[in-house]
C-alpha positions in Angstrom: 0.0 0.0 0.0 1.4 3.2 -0.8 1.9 5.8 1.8 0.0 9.8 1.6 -0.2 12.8 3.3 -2.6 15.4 3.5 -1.5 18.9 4.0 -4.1 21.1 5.6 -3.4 25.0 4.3 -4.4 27.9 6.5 -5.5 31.9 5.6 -2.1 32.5 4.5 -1.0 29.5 2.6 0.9 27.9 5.0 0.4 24.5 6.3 -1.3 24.5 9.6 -2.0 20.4 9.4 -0.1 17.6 8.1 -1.2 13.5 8.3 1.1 10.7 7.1 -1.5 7.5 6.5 -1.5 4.5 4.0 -3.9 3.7 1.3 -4.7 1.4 -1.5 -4.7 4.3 -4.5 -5.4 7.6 -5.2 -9.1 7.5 -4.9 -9.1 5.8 -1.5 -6.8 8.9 -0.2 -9.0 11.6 -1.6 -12.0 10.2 -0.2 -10.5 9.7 3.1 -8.9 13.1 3.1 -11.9 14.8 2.1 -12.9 13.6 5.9 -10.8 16.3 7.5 -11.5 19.8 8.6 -10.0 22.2 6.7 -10.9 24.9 3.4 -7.8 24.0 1.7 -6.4 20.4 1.8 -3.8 18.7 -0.2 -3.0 14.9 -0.7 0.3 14.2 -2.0 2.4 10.3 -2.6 6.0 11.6 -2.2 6.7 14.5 -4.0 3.6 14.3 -6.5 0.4 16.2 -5.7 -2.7 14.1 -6.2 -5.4 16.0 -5.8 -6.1 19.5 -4.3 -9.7 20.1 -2.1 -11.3 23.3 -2.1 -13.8 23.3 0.7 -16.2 25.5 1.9 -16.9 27.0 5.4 -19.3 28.0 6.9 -19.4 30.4 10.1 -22.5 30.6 11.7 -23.8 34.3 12.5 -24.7 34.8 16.2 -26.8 37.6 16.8 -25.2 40.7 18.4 -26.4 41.5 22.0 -27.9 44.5 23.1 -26.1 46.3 26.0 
């Protein structure tokens, strides 16, 4: 099995995450990177970038209180 890691970018591009893991191909470690956290995640096999994940966030609104 070959080994991955997923690089989880933050605001400014830098990596804030990074997990080392296993997996049988390429889709196997996209599907089980698209599992963590994160707006901007990477999964790379060595030095080759597989696949890059763009996801969205939301941030719930709280309503402002009243002083």
């Amino acid at each position: 099995m070959p080994d991955y890691r997923t690089c989880v970018r933050g605001d400014g591009g830098a990596i804030t995450r990074s997990y080392n893991f296993t997996a049988a191909d390429d889709d196997q470690a996209v599907e089980r990177s698209g599992s963590i956290e994160g707006a901007r995640i990477e999964v790379w096999q060595g030095d080759r970038l597989v696949k890059r994940l763009e996801q969205s966030v939301t941030v719930q609104q709280f309503p402002r209180r009243r002083y």
